[in-house]
N, C-alpha and C positions, 0 to 999 in steps of 0.2 A: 637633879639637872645642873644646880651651880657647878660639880664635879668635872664634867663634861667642857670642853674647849666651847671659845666663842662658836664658831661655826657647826658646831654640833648640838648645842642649845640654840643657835638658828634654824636647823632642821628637824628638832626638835615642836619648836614653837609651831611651822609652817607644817609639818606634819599633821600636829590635833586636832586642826580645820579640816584635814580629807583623811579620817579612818580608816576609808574605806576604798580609798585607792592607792596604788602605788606611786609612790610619790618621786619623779624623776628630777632630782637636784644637780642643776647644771654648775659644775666644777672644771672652767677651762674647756676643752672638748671635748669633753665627756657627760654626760648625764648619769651620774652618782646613785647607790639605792642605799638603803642601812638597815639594821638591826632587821626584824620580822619581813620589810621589805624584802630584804637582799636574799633571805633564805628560802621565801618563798618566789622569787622571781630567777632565782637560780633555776631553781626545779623545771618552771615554767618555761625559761626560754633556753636553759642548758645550757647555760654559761656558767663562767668560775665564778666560786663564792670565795673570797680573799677575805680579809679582816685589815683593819687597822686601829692606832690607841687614838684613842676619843678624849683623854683624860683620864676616864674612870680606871678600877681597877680592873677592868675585865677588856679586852680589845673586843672593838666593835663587828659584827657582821659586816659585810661589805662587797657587792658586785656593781658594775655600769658595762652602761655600750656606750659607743663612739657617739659622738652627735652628729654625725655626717648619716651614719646607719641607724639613727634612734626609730625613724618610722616602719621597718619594717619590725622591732618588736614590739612597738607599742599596735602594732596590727597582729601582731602574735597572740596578746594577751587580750585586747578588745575584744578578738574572735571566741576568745573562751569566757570570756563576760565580765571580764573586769575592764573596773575605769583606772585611768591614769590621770594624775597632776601635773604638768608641766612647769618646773620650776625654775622660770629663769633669772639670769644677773640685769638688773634694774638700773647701773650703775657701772662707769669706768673703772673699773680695777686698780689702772694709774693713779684716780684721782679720787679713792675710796681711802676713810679714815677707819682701819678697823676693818672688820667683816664687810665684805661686797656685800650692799642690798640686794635682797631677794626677793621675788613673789612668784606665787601661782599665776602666769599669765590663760592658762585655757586647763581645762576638767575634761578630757576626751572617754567617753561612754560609749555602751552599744546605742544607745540612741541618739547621740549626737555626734557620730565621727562623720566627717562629708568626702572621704575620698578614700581608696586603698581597694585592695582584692574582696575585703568585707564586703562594698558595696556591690550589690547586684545593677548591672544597668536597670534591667526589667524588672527591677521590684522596689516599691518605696520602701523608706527605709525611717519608720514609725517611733517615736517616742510617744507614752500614754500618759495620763493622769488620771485619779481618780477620787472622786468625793461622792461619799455615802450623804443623802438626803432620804432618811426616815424609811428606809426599806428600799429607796432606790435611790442608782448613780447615777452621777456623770459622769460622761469618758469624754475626755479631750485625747486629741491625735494630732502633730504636727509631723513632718517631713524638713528635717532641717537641711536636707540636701536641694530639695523645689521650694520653700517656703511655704506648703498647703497647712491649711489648719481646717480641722474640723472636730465638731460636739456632738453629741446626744447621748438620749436619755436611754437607762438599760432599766427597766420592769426588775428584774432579779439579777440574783448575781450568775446564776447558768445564763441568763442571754450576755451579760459581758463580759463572764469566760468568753461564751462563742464569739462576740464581737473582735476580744484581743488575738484570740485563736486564727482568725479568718484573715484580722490587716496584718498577723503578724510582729505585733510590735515585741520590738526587743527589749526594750528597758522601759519600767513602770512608775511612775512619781507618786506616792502615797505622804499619807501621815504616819506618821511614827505610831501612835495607837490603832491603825488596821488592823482587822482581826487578824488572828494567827494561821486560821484553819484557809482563810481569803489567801494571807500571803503564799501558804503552803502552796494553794491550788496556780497561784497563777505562776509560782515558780515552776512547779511540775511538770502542769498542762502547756504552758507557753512559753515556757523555755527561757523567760524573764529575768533580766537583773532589776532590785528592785532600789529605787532612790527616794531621799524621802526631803519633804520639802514643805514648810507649816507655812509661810507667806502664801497669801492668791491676791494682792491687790495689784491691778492695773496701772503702772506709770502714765503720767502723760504723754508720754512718746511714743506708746503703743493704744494710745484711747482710742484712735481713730480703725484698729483692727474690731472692735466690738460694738461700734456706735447705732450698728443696724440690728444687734442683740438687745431685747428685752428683758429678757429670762435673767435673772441673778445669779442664779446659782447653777446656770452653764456658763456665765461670766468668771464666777468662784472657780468654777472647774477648769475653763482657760489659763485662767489667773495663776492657776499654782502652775503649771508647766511652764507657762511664759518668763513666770521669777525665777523657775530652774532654770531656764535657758538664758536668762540674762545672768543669774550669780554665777554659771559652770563658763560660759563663753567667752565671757569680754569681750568681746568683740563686735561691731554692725551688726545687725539684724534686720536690717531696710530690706530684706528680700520676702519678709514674711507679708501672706496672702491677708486678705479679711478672712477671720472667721465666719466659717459655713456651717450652719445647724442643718444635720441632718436623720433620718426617721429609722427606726426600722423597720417599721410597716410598710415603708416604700419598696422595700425590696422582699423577693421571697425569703422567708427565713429557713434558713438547712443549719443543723446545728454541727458541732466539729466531727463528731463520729459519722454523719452523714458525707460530711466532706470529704472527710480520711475514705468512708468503704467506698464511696464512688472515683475516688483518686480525681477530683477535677483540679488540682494544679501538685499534686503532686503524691506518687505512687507510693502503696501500703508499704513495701519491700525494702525499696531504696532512699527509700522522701527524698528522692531526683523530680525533677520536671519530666523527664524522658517519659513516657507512658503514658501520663497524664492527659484530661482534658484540653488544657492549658496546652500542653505540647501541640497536640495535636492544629491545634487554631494559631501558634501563634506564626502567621507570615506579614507582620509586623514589620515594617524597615526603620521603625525608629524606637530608641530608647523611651521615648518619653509612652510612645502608644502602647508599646508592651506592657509597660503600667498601667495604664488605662485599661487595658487588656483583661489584665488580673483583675481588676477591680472588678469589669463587668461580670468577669466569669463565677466573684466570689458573691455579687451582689443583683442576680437578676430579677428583671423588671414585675410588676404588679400592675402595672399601667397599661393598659389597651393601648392607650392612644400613644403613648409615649415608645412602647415597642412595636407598632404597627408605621410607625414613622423611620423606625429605623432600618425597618424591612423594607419599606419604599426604597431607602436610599441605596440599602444593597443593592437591588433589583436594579435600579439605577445604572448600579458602576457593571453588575453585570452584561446589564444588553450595552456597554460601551466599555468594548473589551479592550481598542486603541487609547482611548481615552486614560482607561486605568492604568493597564501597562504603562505609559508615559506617568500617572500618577508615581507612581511604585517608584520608579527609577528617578524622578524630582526627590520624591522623600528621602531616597538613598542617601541622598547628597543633604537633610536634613542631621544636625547633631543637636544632643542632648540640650536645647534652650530653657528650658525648667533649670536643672542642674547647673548649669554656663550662668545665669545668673543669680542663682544660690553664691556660688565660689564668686560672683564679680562683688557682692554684698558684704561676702566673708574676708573676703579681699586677699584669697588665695589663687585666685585666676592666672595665668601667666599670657603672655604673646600671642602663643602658640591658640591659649583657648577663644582669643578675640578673633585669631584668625578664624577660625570652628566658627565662629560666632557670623561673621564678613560672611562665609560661605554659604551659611547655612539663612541668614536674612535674602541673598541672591537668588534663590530659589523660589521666594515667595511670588514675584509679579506671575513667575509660569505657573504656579499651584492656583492664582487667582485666577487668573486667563481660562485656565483648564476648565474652573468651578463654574464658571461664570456662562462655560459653552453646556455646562448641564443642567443649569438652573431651572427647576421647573416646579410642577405642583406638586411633585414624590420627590425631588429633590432640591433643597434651601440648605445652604450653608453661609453664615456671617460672612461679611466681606472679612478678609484679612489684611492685617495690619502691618505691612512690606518695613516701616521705620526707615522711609529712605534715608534721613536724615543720618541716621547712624551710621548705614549704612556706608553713605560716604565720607564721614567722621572716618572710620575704620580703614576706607580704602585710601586716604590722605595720609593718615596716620600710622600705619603698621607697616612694618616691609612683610613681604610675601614668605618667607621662610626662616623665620626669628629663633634664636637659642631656646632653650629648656629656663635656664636664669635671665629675671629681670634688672636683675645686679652687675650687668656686664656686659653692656651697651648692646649696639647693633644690632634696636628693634622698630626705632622709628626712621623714617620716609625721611628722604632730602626734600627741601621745598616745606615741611610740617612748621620747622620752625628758624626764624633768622639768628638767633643766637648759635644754635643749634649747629646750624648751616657752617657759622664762621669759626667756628671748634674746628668743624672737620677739614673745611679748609688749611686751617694753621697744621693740622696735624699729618693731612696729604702733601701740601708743600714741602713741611719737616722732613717729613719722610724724600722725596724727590730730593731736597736738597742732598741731603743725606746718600742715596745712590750719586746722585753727582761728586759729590765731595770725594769719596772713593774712586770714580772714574779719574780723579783730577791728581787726587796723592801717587796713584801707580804711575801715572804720565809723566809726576814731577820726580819721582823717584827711579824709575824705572825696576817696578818690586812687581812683578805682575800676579801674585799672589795675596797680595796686600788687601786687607778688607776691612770693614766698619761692620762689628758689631753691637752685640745688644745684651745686658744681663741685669738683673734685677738687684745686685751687689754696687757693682760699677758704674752703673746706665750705657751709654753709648762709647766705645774703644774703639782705635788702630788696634790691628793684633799685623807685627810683621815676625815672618818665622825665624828662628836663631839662624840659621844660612844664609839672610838677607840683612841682617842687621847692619855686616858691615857698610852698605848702602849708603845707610842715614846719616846725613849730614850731623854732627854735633850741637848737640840743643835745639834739635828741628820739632821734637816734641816731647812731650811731658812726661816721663816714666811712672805708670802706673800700678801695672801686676808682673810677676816673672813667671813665668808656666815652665814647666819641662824641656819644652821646643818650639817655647816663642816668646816674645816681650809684648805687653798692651801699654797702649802710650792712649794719650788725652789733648786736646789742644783748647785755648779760651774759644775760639769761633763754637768747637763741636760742643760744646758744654752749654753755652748759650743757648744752643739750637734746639739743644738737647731739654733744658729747661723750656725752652717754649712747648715741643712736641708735648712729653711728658704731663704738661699744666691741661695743654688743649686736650688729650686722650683720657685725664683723670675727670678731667671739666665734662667731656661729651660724654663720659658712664653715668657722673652723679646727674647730668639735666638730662637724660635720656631716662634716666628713673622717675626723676620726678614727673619729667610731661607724660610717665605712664599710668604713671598714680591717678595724674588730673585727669586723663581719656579713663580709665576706670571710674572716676567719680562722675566725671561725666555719662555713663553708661547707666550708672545706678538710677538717675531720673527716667530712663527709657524701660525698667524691669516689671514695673505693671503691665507695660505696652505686651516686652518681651512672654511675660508668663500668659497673657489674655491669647497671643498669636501661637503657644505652644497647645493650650487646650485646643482649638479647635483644630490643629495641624494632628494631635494627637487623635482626634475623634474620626479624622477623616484616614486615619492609617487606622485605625481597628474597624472603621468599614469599609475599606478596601481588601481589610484580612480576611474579611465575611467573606465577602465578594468569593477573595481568589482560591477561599479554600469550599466554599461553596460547590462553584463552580468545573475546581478538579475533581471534587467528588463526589459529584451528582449528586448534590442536594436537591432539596424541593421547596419553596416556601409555604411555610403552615401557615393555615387557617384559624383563628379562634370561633370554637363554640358558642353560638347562644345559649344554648342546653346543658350544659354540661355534660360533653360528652367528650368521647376519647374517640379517635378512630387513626390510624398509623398501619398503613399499608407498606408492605414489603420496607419494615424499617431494620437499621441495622444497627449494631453497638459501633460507635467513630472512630473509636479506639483501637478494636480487636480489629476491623475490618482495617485500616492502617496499619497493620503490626504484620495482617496475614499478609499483603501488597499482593504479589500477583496470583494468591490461594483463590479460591473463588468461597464469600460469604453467605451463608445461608440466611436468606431475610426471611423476616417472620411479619406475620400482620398483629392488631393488638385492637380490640374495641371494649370501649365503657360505655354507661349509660348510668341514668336516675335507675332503673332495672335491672342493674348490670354492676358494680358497681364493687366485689369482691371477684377475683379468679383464680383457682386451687390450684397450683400448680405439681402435678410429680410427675416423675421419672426418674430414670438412671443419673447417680452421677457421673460430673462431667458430660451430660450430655447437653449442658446449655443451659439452666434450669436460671442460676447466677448471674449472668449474663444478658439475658434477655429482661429480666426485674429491670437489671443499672441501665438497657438501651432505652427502655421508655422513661427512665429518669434523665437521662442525658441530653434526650430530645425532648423533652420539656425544657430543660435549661438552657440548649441552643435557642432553643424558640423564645424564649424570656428574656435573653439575651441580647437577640433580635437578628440573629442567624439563624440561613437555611438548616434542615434539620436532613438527619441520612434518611430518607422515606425516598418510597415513590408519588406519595400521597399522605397528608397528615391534619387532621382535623383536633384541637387540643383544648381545653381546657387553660383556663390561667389557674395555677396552683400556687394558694399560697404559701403554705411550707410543704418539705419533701424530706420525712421520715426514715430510716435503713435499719436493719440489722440484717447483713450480710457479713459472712466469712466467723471463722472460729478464732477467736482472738482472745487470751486473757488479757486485764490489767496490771502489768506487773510496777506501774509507779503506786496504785491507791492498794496494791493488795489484792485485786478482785479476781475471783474465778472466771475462765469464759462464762460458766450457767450464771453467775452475779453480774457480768455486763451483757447479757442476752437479758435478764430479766431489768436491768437497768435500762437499759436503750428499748424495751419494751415498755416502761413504765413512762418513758417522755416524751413517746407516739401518742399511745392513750390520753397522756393526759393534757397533750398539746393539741394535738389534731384536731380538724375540722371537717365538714363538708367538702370544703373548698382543698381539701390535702390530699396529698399521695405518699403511700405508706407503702415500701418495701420490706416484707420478714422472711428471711431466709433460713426452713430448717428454727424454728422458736422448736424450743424444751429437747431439742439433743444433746443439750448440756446435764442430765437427769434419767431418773430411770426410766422404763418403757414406759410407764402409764402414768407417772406422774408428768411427762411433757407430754404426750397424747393427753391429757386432761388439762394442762396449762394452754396447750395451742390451741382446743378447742374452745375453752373459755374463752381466748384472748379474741378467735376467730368472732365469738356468738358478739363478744363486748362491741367490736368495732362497727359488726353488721348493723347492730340494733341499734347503740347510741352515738355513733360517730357519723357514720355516714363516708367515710373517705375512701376514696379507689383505693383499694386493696390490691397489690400482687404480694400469694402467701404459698412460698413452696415449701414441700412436706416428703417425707419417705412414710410416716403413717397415713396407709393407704387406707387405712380405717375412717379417716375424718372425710373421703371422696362422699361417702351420706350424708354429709351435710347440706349437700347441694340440693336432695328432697326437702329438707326442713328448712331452711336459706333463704327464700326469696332471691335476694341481689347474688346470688352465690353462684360462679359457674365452675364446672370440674374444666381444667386443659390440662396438657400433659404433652413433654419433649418426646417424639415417635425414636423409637430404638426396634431393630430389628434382630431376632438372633440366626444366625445362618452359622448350619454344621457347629453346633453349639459354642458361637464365637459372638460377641454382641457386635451390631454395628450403629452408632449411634446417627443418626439424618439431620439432628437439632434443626429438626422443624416441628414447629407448636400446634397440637389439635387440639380441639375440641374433645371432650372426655376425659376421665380419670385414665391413668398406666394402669397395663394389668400386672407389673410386676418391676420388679425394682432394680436388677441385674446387678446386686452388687458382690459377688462371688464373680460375677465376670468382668467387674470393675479389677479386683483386687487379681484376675488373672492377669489382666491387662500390663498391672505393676509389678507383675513376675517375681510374685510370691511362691515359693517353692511349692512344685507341683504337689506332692502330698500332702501339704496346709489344702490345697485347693480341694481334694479328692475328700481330704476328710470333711473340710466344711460344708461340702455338698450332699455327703452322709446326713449330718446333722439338719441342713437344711431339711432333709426330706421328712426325719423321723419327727422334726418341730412341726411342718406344716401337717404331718399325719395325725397329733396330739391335738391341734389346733382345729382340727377339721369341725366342723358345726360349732365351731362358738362363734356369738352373735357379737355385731362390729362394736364400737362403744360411740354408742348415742345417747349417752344419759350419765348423769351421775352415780344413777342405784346400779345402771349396768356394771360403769368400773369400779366399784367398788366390789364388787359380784367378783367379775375377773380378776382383780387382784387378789380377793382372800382366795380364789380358787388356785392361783398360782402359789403364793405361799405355803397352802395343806400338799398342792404338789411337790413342792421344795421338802416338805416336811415329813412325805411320805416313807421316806425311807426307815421313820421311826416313829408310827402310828402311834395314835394311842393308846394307853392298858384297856383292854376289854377289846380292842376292836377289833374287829375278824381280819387276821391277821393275810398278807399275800400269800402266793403259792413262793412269791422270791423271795419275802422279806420274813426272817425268823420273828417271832413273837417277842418283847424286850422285858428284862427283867425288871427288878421294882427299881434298880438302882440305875439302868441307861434310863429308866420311865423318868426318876428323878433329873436326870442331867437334860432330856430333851425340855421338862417342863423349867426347866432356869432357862435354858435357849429361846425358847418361849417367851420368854417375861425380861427379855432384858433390850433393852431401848438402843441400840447398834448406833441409831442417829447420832447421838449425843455422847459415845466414847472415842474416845483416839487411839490412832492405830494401835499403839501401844497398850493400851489396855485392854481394847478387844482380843488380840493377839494373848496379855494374860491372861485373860478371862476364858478363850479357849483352849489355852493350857490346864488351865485349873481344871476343866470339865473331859478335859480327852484323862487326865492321871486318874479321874474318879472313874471311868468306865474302863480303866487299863485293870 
């Protein structure tokens, strides 16, 4: 390092504090990168990698961008999950002895950036933390863009996978000794950059965020992300909320593959919103309620009481359709108040966002007025908290259509302030005098071209043109530039004036920043207020969403069961039936019971089979939510979690086969599940061979009937496991109606009562216009299968399939009977030496070699019978 120039062993130094970011070194207008930096942020953002000598013997790597352009790619690299350093000059240059000081003033991360295309309006924007206590965490969660903070406790590490999975958070604060196999998973699954951070003690200056926590070691878990967020930031943080402890028994639990195969905020295919549950619901008019939104849709209720209240209030906005429409259209005129006083805290707010802010307080007396004309026993909403006060702070203070920069005056009101006032004065007059002066030199001259300008070299000139020169009286004024085709003169009045202007326009930029600073600081004491008037603005725009999407599409308000029961008349999936728009949707009905309580679903694919499992799941979670649901009639159960395996998917981040996450996602139904749950399986053991998932799905079937207890939808193409509906009790066969006409299938996707009598999938696979002769033949084969098949008994037992499989095997193996046995009338007699080769085929374990070697293995045995 001594090798290296002083400024190189200055970024040297400031570099070994952030390994792990890119470290952007401000060099004049530029923002600098070096050595590993520069070679890896070349790549990244595709710009030149230059070099320069550093001292040593070797010239340094070497790229930067402009610092006028530095935010869009430090929004480049953010997106892709790296953090940056922000390294700025600490010190005048002028008046620097040696190397300009420098520091890191800000650590920009995915979980702490607060502005840029990164940001989703409608989605918070999550940093985590995590501390292991004795087989279980804490997760802390802040939103550095609203200031919300929230804790709880996670039982396992799969429930705080799902927890990070569900809020989404982008970047994770751990300890440096976190497991390895933990960090792998939450990089994996959750798409996480991970930061690490050993301090958790609370400053005094944030004591008052935990004062109502008891728990220590959700305080520990606070603690470490708050120290991150003061070491990376520097900067106020007066916008963060109290910490809120929260459960997850409170809410139903649905774990991330539940999430993913129901697509409730965002689709298998694309992981867009588009498709989505979330899509579908959000008619939302503010940023803040969209969030809210999400929240509800990833976190629904448990509570009776708590979502039968909110079904009131829908029902509410619905029978008060004027009402709402004027709601809708107030909130329009609502902007992002969470976020507006994040940035007023961070103290990167501009004019423009106070204006936002002016607009969006103006709104409040008509959102009250409105609430105030529905108040009733189904509907109570807090008074709201209008901030008059600010209010007209804001409308004294800000002019009506202010610059982008606060560094360049003319953003504050005439009348705000008397200094202020007598700036612009001096500098209007200046200016007046100034047009005069030139009206008066052409007069005195008679130069009617003659003018008074302006430049940032000279300040204010005569400019008279070379053809009028000769005019000017001798020493009439002061020769100052010579141009090509004209002369700039100066006189002592105009320099004077010129000074005065110039003092007053520099004067009215710098106090026009500063009285904006103070109206900013001054805002900051109103951001409790502001964040308390955003939650409930936000609560009443996600039930107004209820309402309006309700209402266009003929919802119905569900009932909850005393009994636990299910009952859902002409319901539809919200999704598919929005996608089809003016198709007409086939609704299906759906009932459970303590009786009732598995239902076997087969038929044809694609005839619906998918689809109707996710719409009773959907309409659960509408209803938990505390939205109408698509019914014409819906009686539900409150369910505490809601299980899936739907759709053929492998895992291609952990390695796993589809049959290994079919058997996975089977395995933490079983073992989670309750009474109180709803388990969708779609198609369990078609990842395997015939009898060995016909034997998995019926075991898993017998498992759940007998020790779970939880409403079961379980669709099957083995039409064999329809008997179980005799030995079953809670067990009922239904089945998607498909019809074949002039041997073409047509599917009705309406749901009966009873087992399919057949499976149509030769007419599926016509449908996908697989070449006519695949067709013709597999319909051969079909026949001579079900003719071989004919009298063998379904598999209802263990000892049967185990029957049927060695029966199928000696078929397989028939071709090469064995020595003694009365041989076919087709198949010749085998000498002692194929007798040998069949009996090694026989005994050799197929499971357990790889391709490759079965493949030798068959070689070796086809050369011995050649």
């Amino acid at each position: 390092m001594a090798t290296y120039t002083p400024m190189i062993q200055q970024y040297l130094k400031i570099k070994a504090d952030y390994q792990d970011a890119f470290l952007f070194f401000r060099l004049g207008d530029f923002y600098e990168m070096f050595f590993q930096d520069a070679v890896k942020a070349s790549q990244e953002l595709e710009i030149t990698l230059t070099s320069r000598d550093g001292g040593g013997e070797e010239r340094i790597p070497m790229c930067g961008v402009p610092y006028h352009s530095a935010p869009n790619y430090i929004e480049q690299l953010i997106t892709k999950g790296y953090k940056v350093a922000i390294c700025e000059q600490t010190e005048d240059p002028k008046q620097a002895k040696g190397v300009v000081r420098r520091e890191v003033v800000q650590l920009i991360t995915p979980g702490t950036v607060m502005d840029g295309k990164g940001i989703q309006e409608k989605e918070n924007n999550y940093i985590a933390s995590i501390t292991e206590f004795d087989s279980q965490f804490g997760l802390a969660l802040s939103d550095l863009t609203t200031g919300e903070n929230l804790v709880a406790y996670c039982s396992s590490f799969d429930d705080l996978l799902n927890e990070i999975y569900s809020v989404g958070a982008k970047e994770i604060v751990i300890l440096s000794d976190f497991q390895e196999n933990w960090k792998k998973q939450l990089i994996d699954r959750c798409q996480a950059t991970l930061s690490y951070q050993k301090e958790s003690s609370i400053s005094e200056q944030f004591s008052s965020l935990v004062e109502e926590i008891n728990d220590e070691r959700l305080v520990t878990t606070f603690g470490r992300l708050l120290s991150y967020l003061e070491r990376t930031q520097k900067r106020s943080l007066d916008h963060l909320q109290k910490l809120k402890v929260y459960y997850l028994h409170d809410a139903m639990k649905i774990d991330l593959f539940s999430k993913r195969n129901l697509e409730l905020t965002e689709t298998i295919r694309s992981k867009g919103k588009k498709g989505s549950l979330l899509w579908l619901l959000d008619e939302t008019k503010t940023a803040m309620g969209g969030r809210l939104l999400k929240q509800w849709v990833d976190k629904p209720l448990v509570d009776k009481v708590k979502i039968e209240k909110r079904l009131s209030m829908v029902e509410t906005l619905m029978e008060h359709f004027f009402e709402r429409e004027n709601l809708r259209q107030l909130l329009k005129e609502v902007y992002d108040l969470e976020r507006l006083a994040g940035r007023v805290a961070f103290g990167n707010v501009n004019a423009r966002d106070l204006i936002q802010l002016k607009k969006s307080l103006q709104q409040v007396p008509a959102i009250e007025s409105l609430c105030q004309s529905l108040q009733s026993e189904t509907f109570s909403v807090e008074r709201l908290d209008s901030c008059e006060d600010l209010t007209n702070l804001l409308e004294r203070s800000i002019i009506e259509n202010p610059p982008l920069s606060v560094k360049e005056g003319n953003i504050i009101n005439d009348g705000y302030n008397d200094q202020l006032d007598q700036y612009r004065d001096a500098s209007r007059n200046g200016k007046t005098w100034i047009a005069q002066l030139e009206q008066q030199e052409r007069q005195k001259t008679g130069i009617k071209s003659l003018k008074i300008g302006y430049n940032k070299v000279f300040g204010y000139y005569i400019e008279v043109t070379r053809a009028n020169l000769h005019l000017l009286e001798e020493g009439m004024y002061e020769r100052k530039q010579t141009l090509s085709n004209a002369e700039r003169f100066i006189t002592p009045a105009l320099k004077e004036k010129e000074s005065l202007i110039l003092e007053a326009e520099e004067k009215i930029v710098e106090l026009e920043y500063q009285l904006f600073v103070e109206i900013r600081e001054k805002i900051k004491q109103y951001i409790p207020r502001l964040q308390g008037l955003a939650k409930r603005l936000s609560e009443l725009d996600v039930l107004q969403c209820f309402a309006t999407v309700s209402e266009n599409r003929h919802y119905c308000k569900p009932a909850f069961s005393l009994y636990n029961e299910l009952f859902i008349k002409n319901g539809r999936h919200p999704v598919v039936e929005k996608v089809m728009d003016t198709q007409e949707y086939v609704a299906n009905d759906c009932y459970f019971n303590n009786e009732r309580h598995m239902l076997l679903i087969t038929g044809p694919n694609m005839s619906g089979k998918s689809t109707y499992m996710r719409q009773i799941a959907l309409t659960s979670i509408l209803a938990q939510i505390g939205c109408y649901v698509p019914a014409s009639e819906a009686v539900l159960p409150i369910f505490d979690q809601i299980f899936t395996r739907i759709g053929a998917a492998d895992d291609l981040i952990s390695g796993q086969s589809t049959f290994m996450v079919e058997m996975l996602e089977a395995k933490n139904a079983i073992a989670h599940a309750t009474s109180q749950s709803l388990i969708l399986f779609d198609e369990i053991g078609r990842g395997t061979s015939t009898y060995d998932g016909m034997a998995l799905a019926q075991a898993i079937i017998e498992h759940i009937h007998e020790k779970i207890g939880a409403k079961t939808l379980f669709s099957t193409h083995y039409h064999e496991l329809t008997v179980l509906e005799e030995q079953l009790q809670s067990l009922k066969n239904i089945h998607v109606k498909a019809i074949e006409e002039n041997g073409k299938v047509v599917f009705l996707h309406k749901i009966e009562e009873g087992a399919a009598d057949k499976s149509y999938g030769i007419h599926v696979a016509e449908l996908a216009e697989l070449p006519k002769s695949l067709i013709v033949r597999a319909k051969e084969i079909l026949k001579d299968l079900e003719k071989d098949s004919k009298g063998t008994s379904s598999v209802t037992s263990k000892k049967s399939e185990r029957v049927k499989e060695e029966s199928f095997i000696d078929s397989q193996l028939s071709l090469f009977p064995d020595h003694g046995q009365q041989p076919s009338t087709k198949v010749p007699t085998l000498s002692k030496k194929e007798q040998n080769v069949v009996d090694q085929l026989k005994s050799m374990n197929l499971l357990e070699m790889t391709p490759l070697d079965a493949i030798n293995a068959l070689y070796q045995l086809q050369k011995k019978v050649k």
